[in-house]
C-alpha positions in Angstrom: 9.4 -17.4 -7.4 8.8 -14.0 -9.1 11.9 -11.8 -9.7 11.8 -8.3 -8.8 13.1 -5.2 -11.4 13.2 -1.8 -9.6 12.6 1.1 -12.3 11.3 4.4 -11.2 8.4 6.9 -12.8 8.5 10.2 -13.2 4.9 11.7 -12.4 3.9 14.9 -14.5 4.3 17.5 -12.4 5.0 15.3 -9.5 7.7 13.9 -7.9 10.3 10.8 -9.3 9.0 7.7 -7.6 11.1 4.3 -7.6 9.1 1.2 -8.1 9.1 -2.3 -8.0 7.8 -4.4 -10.6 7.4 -8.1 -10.3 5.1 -10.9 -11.9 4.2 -11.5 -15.8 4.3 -9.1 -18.2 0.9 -9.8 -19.4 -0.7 -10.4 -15.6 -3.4 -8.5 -14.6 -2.1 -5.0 -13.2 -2.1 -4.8 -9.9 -0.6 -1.2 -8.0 0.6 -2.1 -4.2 0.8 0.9 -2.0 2.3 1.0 1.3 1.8 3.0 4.7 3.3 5.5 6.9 7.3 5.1 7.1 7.5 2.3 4.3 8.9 1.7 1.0 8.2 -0.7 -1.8 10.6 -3.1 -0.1 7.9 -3.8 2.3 6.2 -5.8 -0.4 8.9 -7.8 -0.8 8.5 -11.4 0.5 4.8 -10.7 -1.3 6.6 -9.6 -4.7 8.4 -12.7 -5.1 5.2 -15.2 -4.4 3.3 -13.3 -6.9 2.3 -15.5 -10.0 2.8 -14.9 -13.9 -1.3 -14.3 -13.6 -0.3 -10.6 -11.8 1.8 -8.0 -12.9 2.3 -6.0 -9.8 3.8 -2.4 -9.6 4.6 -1.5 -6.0 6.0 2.6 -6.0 7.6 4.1 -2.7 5.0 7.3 -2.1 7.0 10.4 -2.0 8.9 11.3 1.2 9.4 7.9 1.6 12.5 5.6 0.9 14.7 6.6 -2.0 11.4 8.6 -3.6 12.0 12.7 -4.1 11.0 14.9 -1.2 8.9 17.7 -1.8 8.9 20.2 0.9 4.3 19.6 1.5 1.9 17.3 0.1 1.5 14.6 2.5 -2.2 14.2 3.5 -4.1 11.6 2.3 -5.7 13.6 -1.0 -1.7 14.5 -2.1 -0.7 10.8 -1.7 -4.0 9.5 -4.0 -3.5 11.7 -6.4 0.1 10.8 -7.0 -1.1 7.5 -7.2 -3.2 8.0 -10.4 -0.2 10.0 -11.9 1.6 6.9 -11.3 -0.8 5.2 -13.2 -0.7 7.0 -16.0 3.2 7.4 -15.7 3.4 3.7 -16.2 0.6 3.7 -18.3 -2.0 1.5 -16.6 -5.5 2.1 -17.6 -7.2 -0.1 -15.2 -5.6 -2.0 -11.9 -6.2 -3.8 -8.6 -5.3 -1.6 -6.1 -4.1 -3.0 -3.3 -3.2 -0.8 0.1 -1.6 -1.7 3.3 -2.5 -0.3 6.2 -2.5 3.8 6.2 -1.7 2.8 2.1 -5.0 1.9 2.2 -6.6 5.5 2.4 -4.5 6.5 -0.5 -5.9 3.9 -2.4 -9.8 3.9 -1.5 -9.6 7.7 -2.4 -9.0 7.0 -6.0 -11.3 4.3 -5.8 -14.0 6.4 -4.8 -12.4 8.8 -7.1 -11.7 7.5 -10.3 -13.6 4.0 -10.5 -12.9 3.9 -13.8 -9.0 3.4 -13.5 -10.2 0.9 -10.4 -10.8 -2.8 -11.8 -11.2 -3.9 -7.8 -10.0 -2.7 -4.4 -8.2 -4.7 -1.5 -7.2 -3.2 2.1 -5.0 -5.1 4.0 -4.9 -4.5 7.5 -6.3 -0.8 6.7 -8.3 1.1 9.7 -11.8 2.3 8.9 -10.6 5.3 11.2 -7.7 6.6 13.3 -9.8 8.3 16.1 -10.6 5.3 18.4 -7.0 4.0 18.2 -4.9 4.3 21.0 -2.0 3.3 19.3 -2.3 6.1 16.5 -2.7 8.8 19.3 0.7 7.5 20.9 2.3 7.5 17.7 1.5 10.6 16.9 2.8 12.1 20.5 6.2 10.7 19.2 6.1 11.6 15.8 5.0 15.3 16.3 8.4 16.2 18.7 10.5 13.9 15.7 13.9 15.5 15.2 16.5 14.7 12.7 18.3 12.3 12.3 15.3 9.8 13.1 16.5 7.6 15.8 16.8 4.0 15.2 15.0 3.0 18.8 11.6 4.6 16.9 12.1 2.6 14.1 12.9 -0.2 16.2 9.9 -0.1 18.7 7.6 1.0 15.9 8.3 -2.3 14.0 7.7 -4.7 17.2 4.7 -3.4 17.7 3.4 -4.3 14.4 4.8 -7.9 14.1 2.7 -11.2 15.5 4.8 -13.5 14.0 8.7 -14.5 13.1 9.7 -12.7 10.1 13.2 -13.4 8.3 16.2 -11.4 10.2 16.8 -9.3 6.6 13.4 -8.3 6.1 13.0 -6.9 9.5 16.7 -5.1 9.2 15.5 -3.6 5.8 12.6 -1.9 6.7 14.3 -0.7 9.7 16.7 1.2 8.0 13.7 1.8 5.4 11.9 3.7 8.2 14.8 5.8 8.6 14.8 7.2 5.3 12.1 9.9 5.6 12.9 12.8 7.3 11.0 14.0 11.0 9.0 16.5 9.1 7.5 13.6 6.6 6.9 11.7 9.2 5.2 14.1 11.0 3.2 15.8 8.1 1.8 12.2 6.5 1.2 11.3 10.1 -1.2 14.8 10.9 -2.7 14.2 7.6 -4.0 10.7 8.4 -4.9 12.1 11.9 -6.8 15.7 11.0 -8.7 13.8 7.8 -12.3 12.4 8.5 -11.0 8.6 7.4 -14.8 7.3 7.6 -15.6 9.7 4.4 -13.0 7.6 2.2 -14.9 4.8 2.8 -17.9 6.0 1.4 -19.0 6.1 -2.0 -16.6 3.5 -3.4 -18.6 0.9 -5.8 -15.4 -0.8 -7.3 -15.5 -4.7 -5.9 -13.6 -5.0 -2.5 -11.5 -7.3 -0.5 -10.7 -6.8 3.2 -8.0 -9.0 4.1 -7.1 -8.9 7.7 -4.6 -10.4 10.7 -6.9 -12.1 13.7 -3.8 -11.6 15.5 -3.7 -7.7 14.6 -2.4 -5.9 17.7 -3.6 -2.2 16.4 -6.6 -2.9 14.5 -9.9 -4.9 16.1 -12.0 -6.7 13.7 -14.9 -3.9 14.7 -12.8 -2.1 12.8 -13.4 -3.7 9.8 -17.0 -4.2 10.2 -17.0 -0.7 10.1 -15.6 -0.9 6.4 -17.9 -3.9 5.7 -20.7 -2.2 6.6 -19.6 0.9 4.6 -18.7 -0.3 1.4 -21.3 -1.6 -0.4 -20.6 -5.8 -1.2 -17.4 -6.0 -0.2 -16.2 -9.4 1.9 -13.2 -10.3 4.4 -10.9 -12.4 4.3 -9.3 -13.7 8.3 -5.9 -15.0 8.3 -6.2 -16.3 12.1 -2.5 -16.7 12.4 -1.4 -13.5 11.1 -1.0 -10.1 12.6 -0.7 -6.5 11.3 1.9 -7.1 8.7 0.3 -10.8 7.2 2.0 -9.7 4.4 5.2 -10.5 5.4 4.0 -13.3 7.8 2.1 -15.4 5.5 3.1 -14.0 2.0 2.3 -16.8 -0.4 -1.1 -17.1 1.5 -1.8 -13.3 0.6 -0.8 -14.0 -3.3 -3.4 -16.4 -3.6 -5.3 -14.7 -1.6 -4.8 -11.6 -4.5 -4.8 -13.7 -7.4 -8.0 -15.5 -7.0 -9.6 -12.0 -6.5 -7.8 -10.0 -9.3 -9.0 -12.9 -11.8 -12.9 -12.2 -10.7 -12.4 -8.5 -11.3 -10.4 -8.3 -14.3 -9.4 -11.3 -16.2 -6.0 -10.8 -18.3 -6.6 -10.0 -22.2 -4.7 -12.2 -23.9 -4.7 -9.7 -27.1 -2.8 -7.4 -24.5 0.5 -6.3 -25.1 2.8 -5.3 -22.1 3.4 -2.0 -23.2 0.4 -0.8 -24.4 -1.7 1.5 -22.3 -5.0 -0.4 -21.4 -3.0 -3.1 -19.2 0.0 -2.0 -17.9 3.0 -0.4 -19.8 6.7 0.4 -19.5 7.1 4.0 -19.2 9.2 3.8 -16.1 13.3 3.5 -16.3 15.2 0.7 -14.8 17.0 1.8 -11.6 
């Protein structure tokens, strides 16, 4: 089991992110980035099945969790281009980039962005788009009258929504409280950012090598859905974990490991002349926390 070191990064001319950082020094980079009202403590369970093959990086986006709190900067285009100042922050040339679901249209921007910093892309339980999903249009009719403090019901009801399967009683505490941490207004801004941008367009013109991986027991998104991003993305396969819903990666987290190391070895087999803090791997610019 991998242990977990949480450091944090400041971005130039960005905000200071926490991150955690799991799996072996020398493993191929591989950059985890969550969705709406997360942290990277919803990588967790996935963090700790990771092998020595991976060295994973997972940062909580700003707004989010413990990260800094700008006053804007919350649609889809701010939260990519964080990402690749996290990149260079902890000096990672080339990664995996792996997105949960609304994470995922962070990190398919700067796949179809910057394919050279991209090695391979994988979506996990990401929509192709928001605007034939009944369940983002409720959302959003709760999050847009959101006051301060967030109540704990939303949290709550938001989280049993998303869950198919038994999950331990401590994960499911944590990322209740997690949910808590940004305030109504980031919730509300990342949410209208997701839902005013044309989501489709990410998918489009991204020619890093992709992996859908994807719940059969997803309660929010249909598997139409990701034909939709099979169709789009040139090559790219899917992976079906029947038993699994929205969040497989905290139902069936050592599945989802494998599932990321066999891929991440096709894309971008480690160097072993690498170091672990030079810059065409993954490096250590970020402070332990």
């Amino acid at each position: 089991m991998s242990t977990v070191a949480v450091k944090s990064a400041q971005l130039a001319g960005g905000p200071l992110l926490p991150y955690a950082e799991a799996g072996g020094p020398n493993g191929v980079p591989v950059v985890l980035v969550h969705g709406i009202g997360d942290s990277w403590w919803t990588f967790e369970p996935l963090l700790r099945q990771l092998p020595a093959a991976l060295h994973a990086f997972a940062p909580t986006q700003r707004g989010h969790g413990d990260a800094e709190r700008p006053e804007d900067g919350y649609r889809p285009e701010d939260f990519a281009r964080d990402l690749v100042g996290f990149l260079d922050a902890v000096g990672i040339g080339r990664a995996v980039l792996v997105g949960a679901s609304s994470g995922g249209v962070a990190a398919r921007i700067v796949a179809g962005s910057h394919p050279d910093r991209v090695a391979g892309l994988v979506l996990m339980g990401v929509p192709a788009t928001l605007d034939d999903k009944p369940a983002a249009a409720a959302l959003w009719e709760t999050v847009r009258d959101l006051r301060d403090p967030v109540p704990r019901g939303f949290a709550e009801d938001l989280l049993d929504g998303l869950v198919d399967g038994p999950v331990g009683r401590g994960l499911r505490a944590t990322m209740t409280e997690e949910s808590l941490k940004p305030p109504a207004r980031v919730w509300r801004e990342t949410l209208r950012g997701l839902m005013e941008t044309d989501l489709a367009a990410t998918l489009r013109g991204i020619l890093v090598p992709t992996l859908l991986i994807w719940g059969e027991r997803d309660a929010v998104l249909p598997r139409a859905d990701q034909q939709l991003i099979l169709d789009t993305i040139p090559g790219s396969t899917l992976t079906v974990h029947e038993d699994a819903g929205h969040l497989l990666y905290w139902e069936r987290p050592e599945r989802v490991a494998r599932d990321l190391a066999a891929f991440a070895a096709r894309v971008l087999p480690p160097d072993p002349e690498s170091s672990p803090e030079g810059g065409t791997t993954a490096g250590g610019a970020g402070t332990s926390g």
